[in-house]
Every structure is written in structure tokens, then in C-alpha cells.
C-alpha positions as CSV (number, residue, x, y, z in Angstrom):
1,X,-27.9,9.7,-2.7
2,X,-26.0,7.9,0.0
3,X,-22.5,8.3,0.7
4,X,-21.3,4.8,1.7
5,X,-17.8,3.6,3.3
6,X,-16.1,2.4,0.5
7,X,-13.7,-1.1,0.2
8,X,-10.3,0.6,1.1
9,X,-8.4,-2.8,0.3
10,X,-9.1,-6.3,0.0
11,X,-8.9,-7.5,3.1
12,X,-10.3,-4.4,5.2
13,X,-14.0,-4.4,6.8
14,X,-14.2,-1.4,8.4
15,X,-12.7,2.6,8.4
16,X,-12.6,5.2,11.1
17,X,-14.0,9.1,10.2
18,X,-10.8,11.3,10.8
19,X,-12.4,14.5,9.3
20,X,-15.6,16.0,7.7
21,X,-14.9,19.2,5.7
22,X,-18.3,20.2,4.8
23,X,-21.4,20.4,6.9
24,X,-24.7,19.6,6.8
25,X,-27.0,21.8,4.6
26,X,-23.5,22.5,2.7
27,X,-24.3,22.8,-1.1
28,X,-21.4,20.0,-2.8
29,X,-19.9,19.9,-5.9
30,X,-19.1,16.1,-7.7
31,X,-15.9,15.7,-6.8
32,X,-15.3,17.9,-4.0
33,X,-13.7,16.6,-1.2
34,X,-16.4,15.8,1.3
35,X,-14.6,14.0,4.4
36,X,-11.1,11.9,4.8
37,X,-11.5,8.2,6.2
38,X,-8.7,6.3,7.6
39,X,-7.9,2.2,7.8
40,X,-5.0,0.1,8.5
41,X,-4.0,0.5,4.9
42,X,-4.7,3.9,4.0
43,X,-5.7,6.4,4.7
44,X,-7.9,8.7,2.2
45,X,-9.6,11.5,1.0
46,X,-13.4,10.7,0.0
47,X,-15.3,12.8,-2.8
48,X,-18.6,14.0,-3.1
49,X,-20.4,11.1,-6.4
50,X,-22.5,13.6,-6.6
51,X,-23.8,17.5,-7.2
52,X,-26.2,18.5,-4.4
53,X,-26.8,19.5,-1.0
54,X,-25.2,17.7,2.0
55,X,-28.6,16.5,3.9
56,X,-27.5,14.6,6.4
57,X,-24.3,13.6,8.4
58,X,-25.2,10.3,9.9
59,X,-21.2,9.3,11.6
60,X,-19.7,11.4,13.4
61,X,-15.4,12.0,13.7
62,X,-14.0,9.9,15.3
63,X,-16.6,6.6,14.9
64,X,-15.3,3.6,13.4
65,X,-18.2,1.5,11.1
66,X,-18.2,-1.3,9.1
67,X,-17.4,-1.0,4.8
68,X,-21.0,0.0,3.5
69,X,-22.6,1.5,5.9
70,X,-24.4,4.9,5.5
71,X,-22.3,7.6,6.3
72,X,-24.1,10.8,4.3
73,X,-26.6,11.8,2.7
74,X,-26.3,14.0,-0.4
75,X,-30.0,15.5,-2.0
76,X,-29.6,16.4,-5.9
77,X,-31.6,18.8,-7.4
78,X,-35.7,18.4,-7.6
79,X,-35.6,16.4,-3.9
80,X,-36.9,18.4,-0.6
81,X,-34.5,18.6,2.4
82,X,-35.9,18.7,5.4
83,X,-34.9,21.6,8.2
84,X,-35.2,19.1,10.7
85,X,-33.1,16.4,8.8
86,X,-30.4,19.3,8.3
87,X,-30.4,20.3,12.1
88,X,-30.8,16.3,13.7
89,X,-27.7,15.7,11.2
90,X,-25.6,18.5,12.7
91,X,-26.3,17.4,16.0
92,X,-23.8,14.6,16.5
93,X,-20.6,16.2,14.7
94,X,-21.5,19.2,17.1
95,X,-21.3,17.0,20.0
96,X,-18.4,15.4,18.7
97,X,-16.5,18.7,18.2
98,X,-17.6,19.7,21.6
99,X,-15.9,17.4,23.4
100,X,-12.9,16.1,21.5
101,X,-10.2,18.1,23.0
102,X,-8.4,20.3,20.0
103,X,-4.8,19.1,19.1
104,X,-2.0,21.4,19.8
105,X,-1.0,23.3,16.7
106,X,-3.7,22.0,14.5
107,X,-5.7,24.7,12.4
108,X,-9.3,24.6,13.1
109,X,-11.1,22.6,10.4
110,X,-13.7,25.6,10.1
111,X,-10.8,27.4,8.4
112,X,-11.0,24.6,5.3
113,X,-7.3,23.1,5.8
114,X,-7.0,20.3,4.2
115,X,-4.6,18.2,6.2
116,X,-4.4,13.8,6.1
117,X,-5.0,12.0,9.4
118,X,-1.6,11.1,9.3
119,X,-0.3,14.9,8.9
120,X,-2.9,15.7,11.8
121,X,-1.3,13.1,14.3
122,X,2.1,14.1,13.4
123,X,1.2,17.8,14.7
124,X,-0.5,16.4,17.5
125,X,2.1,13.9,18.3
126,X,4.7,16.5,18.0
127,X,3.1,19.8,19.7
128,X,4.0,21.7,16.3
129,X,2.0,24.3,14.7
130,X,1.0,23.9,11.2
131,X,1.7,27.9,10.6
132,X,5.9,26.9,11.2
133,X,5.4,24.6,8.1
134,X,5.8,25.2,4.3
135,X,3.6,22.9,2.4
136,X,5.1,20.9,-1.2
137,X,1.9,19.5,-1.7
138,X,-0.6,20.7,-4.0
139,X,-2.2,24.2,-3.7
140,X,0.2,24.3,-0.9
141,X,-1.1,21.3,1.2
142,X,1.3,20.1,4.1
143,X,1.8,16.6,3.3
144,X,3.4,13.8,5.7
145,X,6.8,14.2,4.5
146,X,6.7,18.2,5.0
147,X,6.3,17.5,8.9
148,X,9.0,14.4,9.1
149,X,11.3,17.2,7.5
150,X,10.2,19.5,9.7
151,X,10.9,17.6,12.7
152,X,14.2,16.3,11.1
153,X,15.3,19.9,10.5
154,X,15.6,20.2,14.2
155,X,11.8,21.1,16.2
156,X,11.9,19.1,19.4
157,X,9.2,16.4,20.3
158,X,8.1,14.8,23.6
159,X,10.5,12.5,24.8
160,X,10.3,10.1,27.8
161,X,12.1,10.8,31.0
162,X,13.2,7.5,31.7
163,X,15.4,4.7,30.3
164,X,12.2,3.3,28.4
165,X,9.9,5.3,26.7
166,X,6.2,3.4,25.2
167,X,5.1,4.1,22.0
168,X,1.6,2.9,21.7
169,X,0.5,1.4,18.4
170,X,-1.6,3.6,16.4
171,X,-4.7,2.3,14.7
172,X,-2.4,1.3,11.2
173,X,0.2,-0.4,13.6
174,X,-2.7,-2.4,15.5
175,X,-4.9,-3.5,12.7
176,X,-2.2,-5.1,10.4
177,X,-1.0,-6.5,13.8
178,X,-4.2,-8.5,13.5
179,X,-3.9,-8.9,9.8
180,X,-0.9,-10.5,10.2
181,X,-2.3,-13.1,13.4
182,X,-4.9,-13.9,11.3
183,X,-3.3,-14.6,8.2
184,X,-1.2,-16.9,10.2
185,X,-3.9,-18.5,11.6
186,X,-5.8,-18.8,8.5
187,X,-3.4,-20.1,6.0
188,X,-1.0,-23.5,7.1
189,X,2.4,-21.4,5.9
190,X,5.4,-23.2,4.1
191,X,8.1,-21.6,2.8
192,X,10.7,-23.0,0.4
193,X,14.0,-20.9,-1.4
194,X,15.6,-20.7,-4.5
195,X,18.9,-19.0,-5.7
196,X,19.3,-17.1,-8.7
197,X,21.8,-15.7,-10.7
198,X,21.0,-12.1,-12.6
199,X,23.7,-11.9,-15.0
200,X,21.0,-12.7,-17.5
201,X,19.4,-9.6,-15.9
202,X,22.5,-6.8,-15.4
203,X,23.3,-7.5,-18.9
204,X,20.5,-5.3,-20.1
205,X,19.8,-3.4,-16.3
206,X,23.4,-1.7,-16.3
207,X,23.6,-1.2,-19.8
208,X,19.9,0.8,-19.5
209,X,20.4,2.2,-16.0
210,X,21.7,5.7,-16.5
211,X,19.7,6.2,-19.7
212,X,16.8,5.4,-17.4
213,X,17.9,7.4,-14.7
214,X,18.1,10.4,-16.6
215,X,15.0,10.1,-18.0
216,X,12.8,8.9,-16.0
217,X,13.8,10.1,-12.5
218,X,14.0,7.1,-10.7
219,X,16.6,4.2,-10.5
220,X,16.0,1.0,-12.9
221,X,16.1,-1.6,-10.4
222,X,15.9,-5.6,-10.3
223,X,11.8,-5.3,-9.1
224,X,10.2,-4.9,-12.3
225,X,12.6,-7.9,-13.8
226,X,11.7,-10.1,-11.4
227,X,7.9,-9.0,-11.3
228,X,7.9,-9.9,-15.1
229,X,9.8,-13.5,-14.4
230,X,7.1,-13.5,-12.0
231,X,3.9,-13.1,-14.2
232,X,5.4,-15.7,-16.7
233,X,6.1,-18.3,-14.2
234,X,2.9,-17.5,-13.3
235,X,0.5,-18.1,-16.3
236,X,2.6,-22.0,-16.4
237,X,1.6,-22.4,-12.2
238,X,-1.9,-20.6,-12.1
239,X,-2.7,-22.4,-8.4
240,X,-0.2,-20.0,-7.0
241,X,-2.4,-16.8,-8.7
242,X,-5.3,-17.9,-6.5
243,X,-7.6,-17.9,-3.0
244,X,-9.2,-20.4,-1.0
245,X,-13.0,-20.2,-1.3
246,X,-14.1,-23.1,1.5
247,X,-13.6,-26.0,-0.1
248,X,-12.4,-25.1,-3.5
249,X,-9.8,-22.5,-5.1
250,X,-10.3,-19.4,-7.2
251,X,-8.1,-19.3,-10.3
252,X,-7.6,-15.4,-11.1
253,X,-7.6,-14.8,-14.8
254,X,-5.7,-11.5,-14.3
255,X,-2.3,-11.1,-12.7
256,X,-3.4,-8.3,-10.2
257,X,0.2,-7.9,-8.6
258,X,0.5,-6.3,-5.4
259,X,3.8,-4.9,-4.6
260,X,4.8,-3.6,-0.6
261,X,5.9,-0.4,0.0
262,X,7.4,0.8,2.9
263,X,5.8,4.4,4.1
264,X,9.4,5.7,5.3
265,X,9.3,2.6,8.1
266,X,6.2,3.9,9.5
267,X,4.3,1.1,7.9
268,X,3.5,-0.7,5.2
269,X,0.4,-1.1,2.2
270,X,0.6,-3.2,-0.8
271,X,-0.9,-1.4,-3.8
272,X,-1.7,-3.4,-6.7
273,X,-1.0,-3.2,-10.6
274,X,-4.1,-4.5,-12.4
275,X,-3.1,-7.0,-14.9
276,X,0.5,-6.9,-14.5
277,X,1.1,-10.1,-17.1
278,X,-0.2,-7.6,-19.7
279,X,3.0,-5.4,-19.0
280,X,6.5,-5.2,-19.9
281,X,9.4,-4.6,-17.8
282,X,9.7,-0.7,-18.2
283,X,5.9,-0.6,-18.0
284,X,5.9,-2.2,-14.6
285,X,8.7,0.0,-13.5
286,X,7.2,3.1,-14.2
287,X,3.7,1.5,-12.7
288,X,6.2,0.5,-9.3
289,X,7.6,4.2,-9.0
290,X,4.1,5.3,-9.5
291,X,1.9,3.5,-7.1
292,X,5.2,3.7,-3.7
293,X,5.3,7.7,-4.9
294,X,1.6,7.6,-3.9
295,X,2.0,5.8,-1.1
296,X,4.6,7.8,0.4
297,X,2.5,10.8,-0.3
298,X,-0.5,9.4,1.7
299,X,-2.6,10.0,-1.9
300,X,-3.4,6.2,-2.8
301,X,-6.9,6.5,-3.7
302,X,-9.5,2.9,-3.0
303,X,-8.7,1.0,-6.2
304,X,-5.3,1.4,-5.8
305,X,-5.5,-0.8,-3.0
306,X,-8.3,-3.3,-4.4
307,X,-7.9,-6.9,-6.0
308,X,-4.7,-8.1,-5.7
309,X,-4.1,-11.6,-6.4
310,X,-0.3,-12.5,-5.9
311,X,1.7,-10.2,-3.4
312,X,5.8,-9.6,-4.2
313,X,8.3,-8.1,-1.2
314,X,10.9,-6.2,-1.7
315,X,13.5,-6.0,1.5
316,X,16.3,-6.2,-0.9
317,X,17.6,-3.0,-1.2
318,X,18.5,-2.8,2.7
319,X,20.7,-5.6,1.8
320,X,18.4,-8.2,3.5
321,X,19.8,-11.7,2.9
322,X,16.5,-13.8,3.5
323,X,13.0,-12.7,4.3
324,X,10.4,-15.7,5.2
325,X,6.8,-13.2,4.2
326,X,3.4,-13.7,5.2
327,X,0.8,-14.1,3.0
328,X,-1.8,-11.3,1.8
329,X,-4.9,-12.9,2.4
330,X,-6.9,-13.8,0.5
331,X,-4.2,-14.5,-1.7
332,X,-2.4,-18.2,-1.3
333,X,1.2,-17.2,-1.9
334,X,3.6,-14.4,-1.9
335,X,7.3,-13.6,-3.6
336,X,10.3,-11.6,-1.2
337,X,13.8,-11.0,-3.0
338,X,16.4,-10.1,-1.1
339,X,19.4,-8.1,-2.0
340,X,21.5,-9.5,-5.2
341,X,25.2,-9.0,-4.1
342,X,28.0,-10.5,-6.0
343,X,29.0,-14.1,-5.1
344,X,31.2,-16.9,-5.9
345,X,29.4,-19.4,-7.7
346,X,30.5,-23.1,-9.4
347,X,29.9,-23.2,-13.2
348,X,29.6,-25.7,-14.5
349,X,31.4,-27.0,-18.3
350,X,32.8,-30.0,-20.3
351,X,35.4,-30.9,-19.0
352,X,36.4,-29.0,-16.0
353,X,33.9,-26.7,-13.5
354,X,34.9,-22.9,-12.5
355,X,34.4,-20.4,-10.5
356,X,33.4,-17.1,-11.2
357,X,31.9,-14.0,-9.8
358,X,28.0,-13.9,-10.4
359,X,25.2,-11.3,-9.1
360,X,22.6,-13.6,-7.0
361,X,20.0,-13.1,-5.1
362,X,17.8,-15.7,-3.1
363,X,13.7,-15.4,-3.7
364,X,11.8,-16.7,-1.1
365,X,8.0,-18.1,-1.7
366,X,5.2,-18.6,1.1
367,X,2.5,-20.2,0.3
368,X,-0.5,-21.5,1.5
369,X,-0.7,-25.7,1.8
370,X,-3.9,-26.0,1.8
371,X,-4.0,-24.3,-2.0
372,X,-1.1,-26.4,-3.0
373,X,1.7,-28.8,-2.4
374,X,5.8,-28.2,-2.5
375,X,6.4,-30.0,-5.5
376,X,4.1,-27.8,-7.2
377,X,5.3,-24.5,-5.1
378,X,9.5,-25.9,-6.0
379,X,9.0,-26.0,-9.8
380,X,7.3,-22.4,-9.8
381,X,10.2,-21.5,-8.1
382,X,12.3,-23.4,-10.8
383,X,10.2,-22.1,-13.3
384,X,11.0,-18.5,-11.8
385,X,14.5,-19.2,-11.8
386,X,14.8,-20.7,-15.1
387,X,13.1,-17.5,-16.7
388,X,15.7,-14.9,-14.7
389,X,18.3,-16.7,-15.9
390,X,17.7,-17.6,-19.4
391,X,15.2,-14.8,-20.5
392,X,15.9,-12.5,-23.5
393,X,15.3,-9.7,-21.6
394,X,16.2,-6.6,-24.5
395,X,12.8,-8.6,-25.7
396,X,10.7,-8.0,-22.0
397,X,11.7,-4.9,-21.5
């Protein structure tokens, strides 16, 4: 059975070998991990589909190849393998390990450590040995965070010598760099901004926050209420739920909503929830807390990562006043919210308008013009508004 390079997100073609942890004429179990893979949105472990006997190894570490392409050969039970298909298979990951040079501190991967790319260019990166580090992970695995902790604690790094010192993009850095350039190029960008007040909002947030807290580990923020605003406003302006498909546009039935997370400002990935409309508000905050925990542990696995339709931003809780995003492509449009903060705003009455003290926060929408127009982008946004506002939302949550 082949072993192919799998989709790793919507938008990615291709994925670089970072480690094989089996060899060929290894007997595999289904399941078991076989190699890790890394692309400018994850970066992953890869399991064995099958029970058998590793036949071949046809990419070596290190090699960068497109999304289906060949990269092992597993032989089930009742099929021949070959000696000379076992030893022409171990021929190029020999010759790679020969003359990669070995990473200072890293275990030797004959010893079965099961370290991330990421972890494994942290050590590098840093000269540390993985022996200095206690792993949280599971069965004891050093995980990402374990070295940033590490080095936080106090281990010293390279530094530069002179007033500058160049950081060279790594291969996550450089490929969204291009993502980004071509999603500029690709869609014609307009952005337009709308205000909202979340009294509507804090009436049931506060009230549920420490309950939440308390029970759920995590703090109840405004994400999943403006998510849920977000999936209404969505099923009344479909066009925005969408992607350009030459000359026509895709309608998405299901509300796949991708939602960025930062990995502790060393980059970013959008996992998606799979039909988010479907979901309430404590549903998508438990799914939200989920997915960034994963993506901050460097465990996402491929779907996580597949068939987002509508992206949504979150700078706000670094008090960001207003984001302008770029769109996901393929997707036409995306959602940032900035911080709420407390405001004055006019109220207006019969008779006599007022000013009081209102939580608002200002949600800014990028969309593509050649999907749809402003008008039909401002009364989303109105639409949006309207339902953050106005919603009974003891009833969505």
C-alpha cells in the first residue's frame, strides 16, 4: 500500500520529510507512527494506514515533494518483498544521514525519540541537549513549550555580536510569507468596519464567566459570541461563505469556520470547526479552546486544518483597536474583532439622547470584490451587528 503526502490544509501543495522513525524492511503496526512531515501550517506526525512491512522508503529527510506523491511503501500480509527493493530503499535515507551534519544536543533518531520538527530546531537553534529537559508531553515526550520554558528558565542561546543580529525566516515564516503575497494578489481586497456594542453580550458572559471558569478551565470570552453572531449572519449573506471558482462562486452549505491561533507569536495556523452553524455558543467555545490547545501543542492532526470556508481573527485580547486581515484563500472573506473596552457612546430616546458607558468593540470584514459588492459586504456587517446586539443570547448559548 502506498503511503502518500497527505493535504495538510487547504491551501498547501506541498510538505518537507523532517523525520522517518522506522526503516525499511521494519515490520509496522496501523497506527504507528511512521515519519513526521512538516508545512507552513503544521507540522505533523504521519501513521502507518496500514499493518505490514515497510518495503520501501522512496523520499528521503530533508526532500520537499508535492501533496500525493509516493513517499512509502507498506507490503501487508500474503505480498512478496523484494531484498533488493528493501536494500535500494535504504539507500537514499542512508545517504541522507551520511551527510546531514547531526544537530547539537539532539538524540540520535536510532534511539526512537519522538521529538516534532519544531522541538528538533529549537535544540538545534539553541545548542541544548534534550537530556537537560523534562518532558510534559505524553509518555514523557518533550513538546515545544517544554524547550521555550527551558530557555526562559535561564539556558543561554547564540546571540549576535553586533548591534543587529539576522534571523532568517524558517520554512513556516517563508511559506505563509508567500501565502499572504499571493492572496493579495489573487483576491482585489476591500475592507469596511462596523461598531458594536456587547452589553447584549456581557449580560450573559459575566454572569457565566466564573461558573465557566471553574469548570471548564478556560476563560469564557467574547470569540464564541461573536462566532455564533457570525454563523447567523451568515446563513442570511451566504456569498460571503464562499470561493471563486473562475468564473463563478462556490456556495458552501456548511459553515466550516476557521479560527487563528497564535503559536506563542512564533506563527500562526487557522484550524477549522466543521459545521460551526450547527453549534451553540458553549459548544464553539469548548471547540475554540480545543483546536488553539492543539495548536500550541504542535498536535493538530490533517483534518483539523482542512476545509475552511469563512476565516475569523482574533487580535483582541492584546487590546488591538483595528486589524485590516487578509483573506484565507480560497475563502472570499474574513472577520477580525478587536478588543471590546468600555466607551462612551450616544443613546439614543424620546425625547432627549444620553450618554452612557457601553462595552464596544469594532469588527472589521475583508472581502474579496470580485465575490461580492459593499452593499452586500455593509449589511452582513449590519446583519452581524444587529444580532450582537439584540440576540437572546441565555437562548445561544
Amino acid at each position: 500500500m502506498d503511503v502518500l503526502m497527505p493535504q495538510l490544509g487547504e491551501t498547501v501543495t506541498e510538505g518537507t520529510i523532517s523525520a522517518w522513525h522506522k526503516k525499511a524492511g521494519n515490520a509496522v503496526e496501523k497506527g504507528e507512527m511512521l515519519l513526521d512531515v512538516e508545512t507552513d501550517k503544521v507540522a505533523t506526525e504521519i501513521t502507518a494506514p496500514v499493518t505490514g512491512v515497510l518495503s520501501s522508503i522512496n523520499v528521503p529527510e530533508g526532500d520537499t515533494v508535492d501533496v500525493g506523491t509516493v513517499l512509502a511503501v507498506i507490503t501487508v500480509e500474503g505480498e512478496e518483498i523484494s531484498d533488493s527493493a528493501v536494500a535500494d530503499a535504504q539507500e537514499p535515507a542512508t545517504e541522507q544521514s551520511a551527510v546531514a551534519p547531526k544537530a547539537a544536543g539532539l538524540p540520535d533518531k536510532s534511539a526512537g525519540d519522538r521529538l516534532s520538527p519544531a522541538v528538533r530546531r529549537l535544540l538545534s537553534e539553541n545548542n541544548l541537549d534534550i537530556a537537560d529537559i523534562t518532558g510534559s508531553g505524553r509518555d514523557g515526550r518533550v513538546t515545544k513549550q517544554d524547550v521555550l520554558n527551558h530557555i526562559d528558565g535561564g539556558t543561554p542561546s547564540a546571540t549576535s555580536t553586533t548591534d543587529s543580529e539576522r534571523v532568517p525566516f524558517d520554512r513556516i515564516r517563508k511559506v505563509t510569507a508567500d501565502h499572504m503575497v499571493r492572496s493579495k494578489a489573487t483576491s482585489p481586497h476591500v475592507l469596511q468596519t462596523i461598531d458594536a456594542d456587547f452589553s447584549a453580550v456581557d449580560l450573559v458572559r459575566l454572569a457565566r464567566k466564573d461558573e465557566w471558569r471553574a469548570e471548564k478551565g478556560h476563560s469564557l470570552t467574547y470569540l464564541p459570541f461573536v462566532a455564533r453572531a457570525l454563523c447567523l449572519a451568515i446563513a442570511e449573506f451566504p456569498r460571503v461563505n464562499a470561493s471563486v471558482d473562475g468564473d463563478a462562486l462556490l456556495l458552501h452549505k456548511s459553515i466550516n469556520l476557521a479560527i487563528a491561533v497564535d503559536l506563542n507569536l512564533e506563527g500562526l495556523v487557522a484550524p477549522v470547526v466543521k459545521n460551526a452553524g450547527d453549534l451553540s455558543v458553549s459548544a464553539l467555545a469548548e471547540q475554540f479552546n480545543a483546536l488553539a490547545t492543539k495548536a500550541r501543542g504542535d498536535v493538530l492532526s490533517p483534518d483539523d486544518l482542512r476545509g475552511g470556508t469563512y476565516t475569523l481573527s482574533n487580535p483582541g485580547p492584546f487590546g488591538t483597536l483595528f486589524t485590516s486581515p487578509i483573506i484565507n484563500q480560497p475563502q472570499v472573506a474574513i472577520l477580525s474583532m478587536d478588543a471590546v473596552k468600555k466607551r462612551p457612546v450616544v443613546v439614543e430616546s424620546e425625547g432627549a439622547d444620553s450618554i452612557e458607558i457601553r462595552p464596544v468593540g469594532l469588527l472589521a470584514h475583508s472581502f474579496d470584490h470580485r465575490a461580492i459588492d459593499g452593499a452586500y459586504s455593509a449589511a452582513f456587517l449590519n446583519k452581524l451587528k444587529t444580532l450582537l446586539e439584540e440576540s437572546d443570547w441565555d437562548r445561544e448559548f
